[in-house]
C-alpha positions in Angstrom: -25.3 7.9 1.6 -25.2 5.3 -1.0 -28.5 4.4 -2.9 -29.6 1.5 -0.6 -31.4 -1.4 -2.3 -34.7 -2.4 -2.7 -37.1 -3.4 0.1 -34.2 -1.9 2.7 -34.4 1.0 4.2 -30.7 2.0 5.2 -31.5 5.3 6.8 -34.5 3.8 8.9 -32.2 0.9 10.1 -29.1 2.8 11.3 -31.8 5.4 13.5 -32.6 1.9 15.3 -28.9 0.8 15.7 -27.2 0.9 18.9 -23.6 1.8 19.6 -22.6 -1.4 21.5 -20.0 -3.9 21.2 -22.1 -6.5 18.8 -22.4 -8.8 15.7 -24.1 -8.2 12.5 -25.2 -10.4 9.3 -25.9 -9.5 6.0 -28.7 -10.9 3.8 -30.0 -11.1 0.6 -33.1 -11.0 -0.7 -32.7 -14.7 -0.5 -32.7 -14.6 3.1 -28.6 -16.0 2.7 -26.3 -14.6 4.6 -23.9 -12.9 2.8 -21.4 -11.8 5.2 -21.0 -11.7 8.9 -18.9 -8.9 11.1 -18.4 -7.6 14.2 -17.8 -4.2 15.8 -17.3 -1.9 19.0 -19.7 0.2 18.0 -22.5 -1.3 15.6 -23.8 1.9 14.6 -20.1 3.5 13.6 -19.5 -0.1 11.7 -22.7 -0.3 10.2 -23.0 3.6 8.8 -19.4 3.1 7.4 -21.2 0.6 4.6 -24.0 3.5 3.6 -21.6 6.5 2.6 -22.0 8.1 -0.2 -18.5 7.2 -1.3 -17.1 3.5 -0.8 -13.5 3.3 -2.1 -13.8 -0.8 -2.5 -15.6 -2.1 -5.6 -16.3 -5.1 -3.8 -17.8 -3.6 -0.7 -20.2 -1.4 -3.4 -21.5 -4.7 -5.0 -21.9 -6.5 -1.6 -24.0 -3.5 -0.2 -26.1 -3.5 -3.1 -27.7 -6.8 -2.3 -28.5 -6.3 0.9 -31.9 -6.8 1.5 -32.0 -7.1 5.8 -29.3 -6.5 8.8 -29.7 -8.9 11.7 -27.5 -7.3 15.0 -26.7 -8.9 18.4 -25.4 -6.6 21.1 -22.9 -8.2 23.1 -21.5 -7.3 26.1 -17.9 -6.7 24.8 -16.0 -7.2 22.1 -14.5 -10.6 22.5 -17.6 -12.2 23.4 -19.0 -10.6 20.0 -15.2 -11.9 18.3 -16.8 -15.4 19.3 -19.8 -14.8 18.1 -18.5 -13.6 14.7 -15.8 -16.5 14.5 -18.8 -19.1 15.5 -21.0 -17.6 13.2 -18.6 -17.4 10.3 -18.1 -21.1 10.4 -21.6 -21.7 10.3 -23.1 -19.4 7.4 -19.8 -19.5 5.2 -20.6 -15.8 4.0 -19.5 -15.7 0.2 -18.4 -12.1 1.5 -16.3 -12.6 4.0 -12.5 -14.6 3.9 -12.9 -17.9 4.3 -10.2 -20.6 5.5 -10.4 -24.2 4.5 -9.2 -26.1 7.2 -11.3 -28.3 8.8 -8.8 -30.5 9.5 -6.4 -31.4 12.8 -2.7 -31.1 12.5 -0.5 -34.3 12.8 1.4 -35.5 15.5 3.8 -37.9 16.6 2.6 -40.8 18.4 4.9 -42.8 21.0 2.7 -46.2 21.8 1.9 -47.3 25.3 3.8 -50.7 24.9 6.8 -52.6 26.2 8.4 -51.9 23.2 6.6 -48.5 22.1 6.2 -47.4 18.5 6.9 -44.1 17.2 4.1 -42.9 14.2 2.1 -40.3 12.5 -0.9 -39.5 13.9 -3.9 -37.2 13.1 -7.8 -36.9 15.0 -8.8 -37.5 18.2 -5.7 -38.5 21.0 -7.3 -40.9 22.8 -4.8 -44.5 22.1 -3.1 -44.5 25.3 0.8 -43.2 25.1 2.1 -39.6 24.5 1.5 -37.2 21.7 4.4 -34.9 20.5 3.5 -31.7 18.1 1.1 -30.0 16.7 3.8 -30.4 13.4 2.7 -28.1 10.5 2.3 -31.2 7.8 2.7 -34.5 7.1 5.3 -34.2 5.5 7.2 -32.5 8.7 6.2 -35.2 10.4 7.9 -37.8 8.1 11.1 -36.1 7.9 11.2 -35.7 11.9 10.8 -39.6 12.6 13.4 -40.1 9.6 15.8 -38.2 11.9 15.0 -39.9 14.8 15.1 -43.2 13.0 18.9 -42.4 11.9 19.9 -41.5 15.5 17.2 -43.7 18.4 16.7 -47.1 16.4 12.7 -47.2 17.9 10.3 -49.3 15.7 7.7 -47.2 13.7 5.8 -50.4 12.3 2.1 -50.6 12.9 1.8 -53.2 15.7 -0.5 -55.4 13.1 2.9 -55.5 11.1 5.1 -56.4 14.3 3.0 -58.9 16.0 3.3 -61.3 13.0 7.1 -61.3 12.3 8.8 -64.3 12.5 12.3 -62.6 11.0 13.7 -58.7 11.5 12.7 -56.8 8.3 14.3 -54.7 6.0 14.7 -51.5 9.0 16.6 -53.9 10.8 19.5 -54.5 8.3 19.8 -51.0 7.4 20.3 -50.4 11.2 17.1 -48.4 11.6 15.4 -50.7 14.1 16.9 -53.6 17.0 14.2 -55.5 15.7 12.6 -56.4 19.2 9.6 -57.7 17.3 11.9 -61.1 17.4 13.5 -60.8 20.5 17.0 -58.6 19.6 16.8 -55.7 21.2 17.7 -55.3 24.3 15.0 -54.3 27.1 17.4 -51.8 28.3 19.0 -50.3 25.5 15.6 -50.0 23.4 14.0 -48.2 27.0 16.9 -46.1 26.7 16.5 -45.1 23.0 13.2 -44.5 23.5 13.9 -41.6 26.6 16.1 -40.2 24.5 14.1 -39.6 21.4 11.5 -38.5 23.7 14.1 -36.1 25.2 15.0 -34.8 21.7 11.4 -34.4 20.9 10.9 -32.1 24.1 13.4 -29.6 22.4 16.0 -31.3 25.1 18.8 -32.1 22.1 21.4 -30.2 24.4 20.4 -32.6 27.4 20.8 -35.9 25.4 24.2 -35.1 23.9 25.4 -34.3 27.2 24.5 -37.6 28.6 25.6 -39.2 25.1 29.0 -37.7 25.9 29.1 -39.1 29.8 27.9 -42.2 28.2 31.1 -42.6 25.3 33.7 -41.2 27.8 32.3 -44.0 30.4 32.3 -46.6 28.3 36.0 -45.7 26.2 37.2 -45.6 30.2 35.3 -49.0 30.6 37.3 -50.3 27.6 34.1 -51.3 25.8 34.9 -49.6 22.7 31.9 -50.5 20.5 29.7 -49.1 22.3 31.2 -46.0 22.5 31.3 -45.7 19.2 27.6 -46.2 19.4 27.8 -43.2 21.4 30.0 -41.0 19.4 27.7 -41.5 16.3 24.3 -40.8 18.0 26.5 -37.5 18.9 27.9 -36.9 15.8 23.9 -37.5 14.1 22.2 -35.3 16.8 24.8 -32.5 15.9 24.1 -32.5 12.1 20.2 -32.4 13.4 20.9 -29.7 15.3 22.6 -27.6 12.4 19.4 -27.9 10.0 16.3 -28.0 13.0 17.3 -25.6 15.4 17.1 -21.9 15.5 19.8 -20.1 18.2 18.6 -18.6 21.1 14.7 -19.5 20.9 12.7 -21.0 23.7 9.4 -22.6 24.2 6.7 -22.6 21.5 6.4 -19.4 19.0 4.4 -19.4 16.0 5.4 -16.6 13.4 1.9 -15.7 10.8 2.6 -13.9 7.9 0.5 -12.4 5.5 0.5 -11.1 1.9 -1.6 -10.1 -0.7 -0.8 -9.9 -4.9 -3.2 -9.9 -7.8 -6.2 -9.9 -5.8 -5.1 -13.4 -3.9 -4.2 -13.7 -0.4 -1.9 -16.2 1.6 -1.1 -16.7 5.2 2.0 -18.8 5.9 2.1 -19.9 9.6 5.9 -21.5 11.3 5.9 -23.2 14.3 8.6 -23.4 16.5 8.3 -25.9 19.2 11.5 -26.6 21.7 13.6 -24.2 19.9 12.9 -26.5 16.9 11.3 -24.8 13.4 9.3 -27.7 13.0 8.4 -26.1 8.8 5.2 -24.5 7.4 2.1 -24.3 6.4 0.3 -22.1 4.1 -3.2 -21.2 3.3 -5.1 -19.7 0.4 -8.3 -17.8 1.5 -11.6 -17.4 -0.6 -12.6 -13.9 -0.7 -15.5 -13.0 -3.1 -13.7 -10.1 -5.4 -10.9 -10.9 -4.7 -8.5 -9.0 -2.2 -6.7 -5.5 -2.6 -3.3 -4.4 -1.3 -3.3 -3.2 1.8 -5.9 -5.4 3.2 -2.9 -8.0 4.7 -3.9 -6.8 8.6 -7.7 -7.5 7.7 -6.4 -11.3 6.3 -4.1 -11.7 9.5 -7.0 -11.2 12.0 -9.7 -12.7 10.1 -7.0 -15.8 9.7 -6.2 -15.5 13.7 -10.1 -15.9 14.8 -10.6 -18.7 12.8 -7.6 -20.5 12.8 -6.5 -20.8 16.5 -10.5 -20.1 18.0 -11.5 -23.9 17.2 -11.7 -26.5 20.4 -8.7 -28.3 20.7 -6.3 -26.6 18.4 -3.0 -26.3 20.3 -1.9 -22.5 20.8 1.4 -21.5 22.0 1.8 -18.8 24.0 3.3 -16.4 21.8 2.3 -15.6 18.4 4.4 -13.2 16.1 2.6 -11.2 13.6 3.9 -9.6 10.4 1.5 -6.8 10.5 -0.2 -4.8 13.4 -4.4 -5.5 13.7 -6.7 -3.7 15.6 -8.4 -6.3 17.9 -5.4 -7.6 19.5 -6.6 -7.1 22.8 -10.0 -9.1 22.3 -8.2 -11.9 20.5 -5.7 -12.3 22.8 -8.9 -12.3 25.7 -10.6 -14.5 23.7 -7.4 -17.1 23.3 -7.0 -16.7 26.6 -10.7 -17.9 27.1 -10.4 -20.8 25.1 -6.7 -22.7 26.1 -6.8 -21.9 29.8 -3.4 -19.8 29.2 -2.0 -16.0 28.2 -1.0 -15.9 24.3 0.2 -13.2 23.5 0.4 -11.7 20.2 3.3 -9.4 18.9 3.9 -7.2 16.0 6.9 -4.5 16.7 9.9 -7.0 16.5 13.4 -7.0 16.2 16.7 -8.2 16.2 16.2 -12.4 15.0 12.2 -12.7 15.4 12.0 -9.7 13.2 14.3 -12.0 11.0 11.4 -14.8 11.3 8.4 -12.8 10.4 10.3 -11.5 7.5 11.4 -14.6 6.8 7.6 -16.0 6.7 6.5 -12.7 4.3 8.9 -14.0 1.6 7.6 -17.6 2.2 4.2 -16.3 1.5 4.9 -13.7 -1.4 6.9 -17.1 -2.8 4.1 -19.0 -2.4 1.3 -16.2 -4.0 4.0 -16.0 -7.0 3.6 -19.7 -7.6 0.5 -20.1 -7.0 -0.3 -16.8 -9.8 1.8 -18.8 -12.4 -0.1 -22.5 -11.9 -4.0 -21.5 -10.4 -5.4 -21.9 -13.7 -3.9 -25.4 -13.2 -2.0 -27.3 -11.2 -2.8 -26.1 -7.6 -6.9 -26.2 -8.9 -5.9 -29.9 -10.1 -4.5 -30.8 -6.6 -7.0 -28.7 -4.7 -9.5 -30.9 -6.9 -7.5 -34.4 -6.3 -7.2 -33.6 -2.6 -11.3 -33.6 -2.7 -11.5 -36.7 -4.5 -9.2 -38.4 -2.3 -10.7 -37.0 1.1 -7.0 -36.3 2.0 -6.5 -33.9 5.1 -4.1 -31.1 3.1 -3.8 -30.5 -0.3 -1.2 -33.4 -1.6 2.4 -31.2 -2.0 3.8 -34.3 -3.9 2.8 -37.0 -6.5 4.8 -40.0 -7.7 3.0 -42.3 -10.8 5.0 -45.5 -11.3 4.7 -47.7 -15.0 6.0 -50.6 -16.7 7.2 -51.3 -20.0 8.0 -54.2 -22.1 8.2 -55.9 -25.2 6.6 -59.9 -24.5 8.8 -60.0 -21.6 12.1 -58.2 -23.2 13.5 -55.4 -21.9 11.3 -54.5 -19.1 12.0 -50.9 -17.6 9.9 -49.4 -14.5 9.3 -45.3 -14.8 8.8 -43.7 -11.8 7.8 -39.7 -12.5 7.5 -37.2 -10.1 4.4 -33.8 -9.7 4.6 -31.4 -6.9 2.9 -27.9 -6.8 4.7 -26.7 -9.7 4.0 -29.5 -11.9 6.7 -32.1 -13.7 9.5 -32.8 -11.1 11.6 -33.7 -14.4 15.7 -33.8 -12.0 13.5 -36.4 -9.6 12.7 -38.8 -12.5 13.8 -42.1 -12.4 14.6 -45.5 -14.5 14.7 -48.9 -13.2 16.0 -51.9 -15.5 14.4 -54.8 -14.5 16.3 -57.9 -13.9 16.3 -61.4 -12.4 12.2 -62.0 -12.8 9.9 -64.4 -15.5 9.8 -62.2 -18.4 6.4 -60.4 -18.6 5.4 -60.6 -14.8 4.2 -57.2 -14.5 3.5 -57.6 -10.7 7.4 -59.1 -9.8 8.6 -55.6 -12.1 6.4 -53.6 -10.5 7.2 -55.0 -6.9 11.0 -54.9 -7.7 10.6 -51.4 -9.3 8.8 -50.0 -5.4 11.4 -51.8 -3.6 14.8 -50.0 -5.4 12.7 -47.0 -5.2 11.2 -46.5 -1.3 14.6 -47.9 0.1 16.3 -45.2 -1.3 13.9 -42.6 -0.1 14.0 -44.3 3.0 17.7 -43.6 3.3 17.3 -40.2 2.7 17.5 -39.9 -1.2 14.5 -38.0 -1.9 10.8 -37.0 0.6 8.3 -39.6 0.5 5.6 -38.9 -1.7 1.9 -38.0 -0.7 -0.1 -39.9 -3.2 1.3 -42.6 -5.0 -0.4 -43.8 -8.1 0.3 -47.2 -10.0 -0.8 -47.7 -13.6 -3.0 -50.8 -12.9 -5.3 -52.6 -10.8 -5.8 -53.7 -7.8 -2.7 -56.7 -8.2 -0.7 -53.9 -8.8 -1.5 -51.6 -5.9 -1.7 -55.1 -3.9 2.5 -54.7 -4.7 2.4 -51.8 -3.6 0.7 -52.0 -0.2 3.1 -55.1 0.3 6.2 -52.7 -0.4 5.5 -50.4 1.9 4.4 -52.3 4.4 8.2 -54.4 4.1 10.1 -51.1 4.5 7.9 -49.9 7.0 6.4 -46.5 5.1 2.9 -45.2 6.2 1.3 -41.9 5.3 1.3 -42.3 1.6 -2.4 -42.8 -0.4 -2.2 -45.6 -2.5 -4.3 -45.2 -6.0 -4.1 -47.6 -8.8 -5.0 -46.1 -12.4 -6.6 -49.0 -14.5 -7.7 -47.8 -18.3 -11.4 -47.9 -19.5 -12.9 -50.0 -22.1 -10.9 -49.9 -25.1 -8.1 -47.6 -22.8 -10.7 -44.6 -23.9 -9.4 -41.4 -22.1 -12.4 -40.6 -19.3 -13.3 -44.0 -18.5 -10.3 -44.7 -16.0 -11.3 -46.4 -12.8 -9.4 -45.4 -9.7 -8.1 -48.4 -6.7 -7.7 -46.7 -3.5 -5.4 -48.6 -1.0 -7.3 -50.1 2.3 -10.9 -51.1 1.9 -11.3 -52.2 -1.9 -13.1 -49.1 -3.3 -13.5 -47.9 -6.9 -14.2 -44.3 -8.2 -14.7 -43.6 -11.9 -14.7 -39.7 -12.1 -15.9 -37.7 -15.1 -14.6 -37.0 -17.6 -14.0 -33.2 -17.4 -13.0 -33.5 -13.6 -9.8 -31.5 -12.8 -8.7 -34.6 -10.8 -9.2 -37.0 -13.6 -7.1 -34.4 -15.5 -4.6 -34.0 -13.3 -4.3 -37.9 -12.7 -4.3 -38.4 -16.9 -2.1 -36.4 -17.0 1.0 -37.9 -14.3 0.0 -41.7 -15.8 0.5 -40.6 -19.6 3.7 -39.1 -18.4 5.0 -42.1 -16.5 3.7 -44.1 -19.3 6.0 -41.7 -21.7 9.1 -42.0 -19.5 8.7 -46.1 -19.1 8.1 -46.5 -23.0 10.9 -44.2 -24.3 13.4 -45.9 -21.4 12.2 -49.4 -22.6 12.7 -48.4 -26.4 16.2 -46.8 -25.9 16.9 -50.4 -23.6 15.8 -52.5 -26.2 17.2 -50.8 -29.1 21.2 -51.2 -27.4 20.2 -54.7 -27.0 19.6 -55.5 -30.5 21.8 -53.3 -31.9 24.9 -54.4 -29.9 25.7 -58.1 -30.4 25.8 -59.9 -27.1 29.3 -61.9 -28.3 30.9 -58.1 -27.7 30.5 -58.5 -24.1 32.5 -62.2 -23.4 36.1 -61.8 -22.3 38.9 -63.5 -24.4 36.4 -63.0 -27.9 38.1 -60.6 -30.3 37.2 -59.3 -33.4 38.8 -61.8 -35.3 37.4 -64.4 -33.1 33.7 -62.8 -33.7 33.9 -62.7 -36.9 35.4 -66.5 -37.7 32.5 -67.3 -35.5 30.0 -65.7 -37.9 31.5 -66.8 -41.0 31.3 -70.5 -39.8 27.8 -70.4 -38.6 26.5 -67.9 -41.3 25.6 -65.3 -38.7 24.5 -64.3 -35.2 21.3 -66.1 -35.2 23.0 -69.6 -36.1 26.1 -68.6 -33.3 22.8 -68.4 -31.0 21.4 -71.7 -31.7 24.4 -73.6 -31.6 25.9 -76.1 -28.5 29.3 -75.9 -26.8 30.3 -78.9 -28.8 29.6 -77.3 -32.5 30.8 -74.2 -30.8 34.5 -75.7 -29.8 35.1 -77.0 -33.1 35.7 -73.6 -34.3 39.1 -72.6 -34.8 40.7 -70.7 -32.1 37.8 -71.5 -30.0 38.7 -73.8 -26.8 35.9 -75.2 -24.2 36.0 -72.9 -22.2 35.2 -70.0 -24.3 32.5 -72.4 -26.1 30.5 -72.7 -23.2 31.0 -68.6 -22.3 29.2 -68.2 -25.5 26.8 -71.0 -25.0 25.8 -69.1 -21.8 26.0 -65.5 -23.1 22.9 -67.1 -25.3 21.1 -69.0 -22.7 21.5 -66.8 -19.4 17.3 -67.4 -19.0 17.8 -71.1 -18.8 16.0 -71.1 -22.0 
């Protein structure tokens, strides 16, 4: 038996220990709790921490700071799982592993409304109208209603948005929306839509193309070719959804949890398959004091189980894969059974294509603990740190900064620079010349600049971002709230970047979107850092694209570009006037009296000057 430490009295506790199904808590001389576990048998458990030889490192330093054991019997072991779970989420032991996820999944909302809305949505379901997930992200959830949008034109606009339209909007003339907010959809055809995106979202694809197909061959027989066409392309969408959502042969709702363990770190990567739909992934990143040691993956999986699916509300299918076996199966699954009113079961020895799953999920989470080894000193703690700041629900996967850049009005290019997990996104970087606005109007770039961007995204180009920031104040994010509101985008945090006094690194005050509020961080926040670091790297991209921009300008004479003017032409044309700043300032009449010049070239040249009305 191991030395115990002072004040306890190891050999005198474990005499007084019964062996019962129970619950235990460690503290320190403190009176903290330390760490929290349950057992079978309380007095096996507990006398496993007190031998002489303990082969973890961690467990040794743990033990030696135990000043008092607190047990409760229990009458079996999944009443004293409870209690542990409960417990764990209480005390957050720095001992035991530790889950951060205090927050609900998303769903998709379909309105109660005569022309309903389909939308995120995340908390309580009370609004009245039907809720369609869990979904393992946000970002799931945007890419799902971006399918549906293609193939069931059903409004997604907040009802703020459609109750004060006097015109259809933007998702109207791309064909994403019958616009019924002015009257042009049809009662009929929108009610029908709307079944059949519900239809797809109840894993019923194979139902709707049927009736797509009875629909096209009825109206082709009918002689009302247009609308079989209709037809034929919801089919033809629906099957190219089908190709990239669906996985063969699966039915109802299977989640398949995975877990691995490199370089002391841990990760859990959970799938959810809902309809026979892989509706994506999440992953987590559990705190462990120590660290964790190979081997210990089973020990992650079931302490990830209890506190993952044992919360109120948390939907729980009835099947659970599991990449490795854990010894209270049988109490968990009583326990889940307790808490959703239904079986769930949890599985381990797999084969054939769930076999493929699970091992499919152990690479996903040996991917992610690679990554996440090459860019913790960093980027994740950055985003881990940001998603604090910003009070978002999950760690933001996806960061877009957008700047502008200009010489008094000339030349004006918008950057638009893209951070995800792995930091710079350099092949999703982006350029935008600015055209057609008053030169130096920042907010008309910077509106135009969101507007090229987010409809392309919109049709597919590229995921939505996360966060977006703008270099600027609040008029800028004011353009930016406007933008997405026009083209119909929610779900992405709005935070404007204005410089301190004297632009000082450190001092930068932070617009969030919504309710006007300010945040000046400090200065050796790994937000601020993080943040710093995606403006000076949007400011880099606008500044080296405005340069290059401005540079062929002035470097390529603008008489190169009119039809019908030579060389030989050019270069009369600078000999008579002396050179291209004279050519410039001249009229179509001094222009014309040029040889070789006629009116109508005088007045292309006049204009190649004056395009600005100036």
């Amino acid at each position: 038996m191991t030395d115990a430490p002072t004040g306890f009295d190891a050999k005198g506790f474990l005499r007084t220990v019964p062996g019962k199904p129970g619950v235990y808590r460690m503290l320190d001389a403190g009176g903290t709790v330390i760490y929290v576990g349950k057992a079978r048998d309380l007095r096996k458990r507990l006398s496993s921490y007190f031998r002489r030889n303990l082969d973890s490192p961690k467990t040794r330093v743990m033990v030696a700071k135990i000043a008092d054991i607190q047990i409760t019997v229990t009458h079996t072991e999944t009443e004293a799982l409870l209690l542990e779970n409960n417990w764990i989420k209480r005390y957050k032991p720095r001992y035991n592993v530790l889950y951060r996820d205090d927050k609900s999944y998303p769903w998709i909302f379909l309105s109660d409304h005569p022309f309903p809305r389909l939308g995120p949505h995340r908390g309580a379901r009370r609004a009245k109208g039907r809720y369609f997930g869990p979904y393992p992200s946000a970002g799931a959830v945007r890419e799902t209603l971006r399918l549906l949008q293609k193939v069931f034109p059903v409004r997604q606009c907040e009802d703020s948005f459609y109750n004060n339209r006097s015109r259809p909007c933007l998702q109207y003339q791309i064909k994403r929306c019958t616009a019924p907010c002015t009257g042009l959809a049809a009662p009929d055809q929108y009610a029908e839509d709307v079944r059949h995106a519900v239809m797809f979202l109840e894993g019923k694809s194979n139902a709707v193309i049927d009736e797509l197909v009875r629909r096209m061959e009825a109206a082709s027989a009918e002689l009302a070719f247009e609308q079989a066409a209709r037809y034929r392309d919801q089919i033809a969408a629906l099957r190219r959804v089908q190709e990239t959502q669906y996985i063969s042969g699966e039915k109802g709702e299977v989640d398949v949890v995975a877990a691995a363990v490199d370089q002391g770190m841990g990760c859990v990567q959970v799938f959810s398959i809902r309809g026979g739909r892989n509706l994506g992934n999440r992953t987590w990143f559990p705190r462990h004091e120590g660290g964790l040691e190979a081997g210990e993956e089973a020990e992650l999986l079931e302490r990830f189980l209890a506190q993952h699916y044992l919360q109120a509300g948390r939907d729980v299918p009835a099947e659970i894969l599991l990449s490795h076996a854990i010894d209270s199966r049988a109490a968990l699954e009583e326990a889940l059974a307790t808490e959703t009113g239904h079986r769930v079961a949890l599985k381990h020895a797999l084969r054939g294509q769930r076999a493929r799953w699970v091992a499919m999920a152990e690479e996903n989470a040996r991917q992610a603990l690679a990554i996440r080894a090459n860019s913790q000193a960093s980027q994740l703690a950055r985003l881990e740190a940001l998603q604090e700041v910003l009070e978002l629900d999950e760690m933001p996967a996806r960061l877009e900064c957008f700047d502008i850049s200009h010489t008094r009005g000339e030349a004006t290019v918008a950057s638009c620079v893209v951070f995800d997990t792995a930091g710079p996104r350099k092949s999703d970087y982006r350029r935008f010349n600015i055209r057609d606005i008053t030169p130096g109007d920042d907010y008309a770039a910077m509106h135009q600049a969101l507007t090229r961007r987010y409809r392309r995204l919109k049709a597919g180009e590229a995921p939505l971002p996360d966060v977006l920031f703008i270099d600027g104040g609040r008029g800028q994010v004011q353009q930016a709230r406007d933008v997405l509101e026009e083209l119909g985008i929610d779900g992405v945090t709005l935070v404007g970047v204005a410089k301190g006094p004297d632009r000082k690194p450190g001092y930068e005050t932070l617009y969030l979107s919504g309710p006007d509020t300010e945040i000046i961080l400090p200065a050796d926040s790994r937000a601020l850092h993080l943040i710093q670091q995606i403006r000076d790297e949007a400011h880099r991209f606008a500044i080296t694209g405005h340069r290059q921009r401005r540079q062929r300008r002035r470097t390529t004479s603008p008489l190169e570009a009119i039809p019908g003017l030579g060389p030989k032409r050019r270069q009369q044309l600078l000999k008579q006037f002396g050179g291209l700043q004279e050519v410039a300032r001249a009229g179509v009449e001094d222009l014309r009296r040029v040889p070789g010049i006629s009116t109508r070239l005088a007045r292309q040249i006049y204009d190649a000057f004056h395009a600005d009305g100036t």
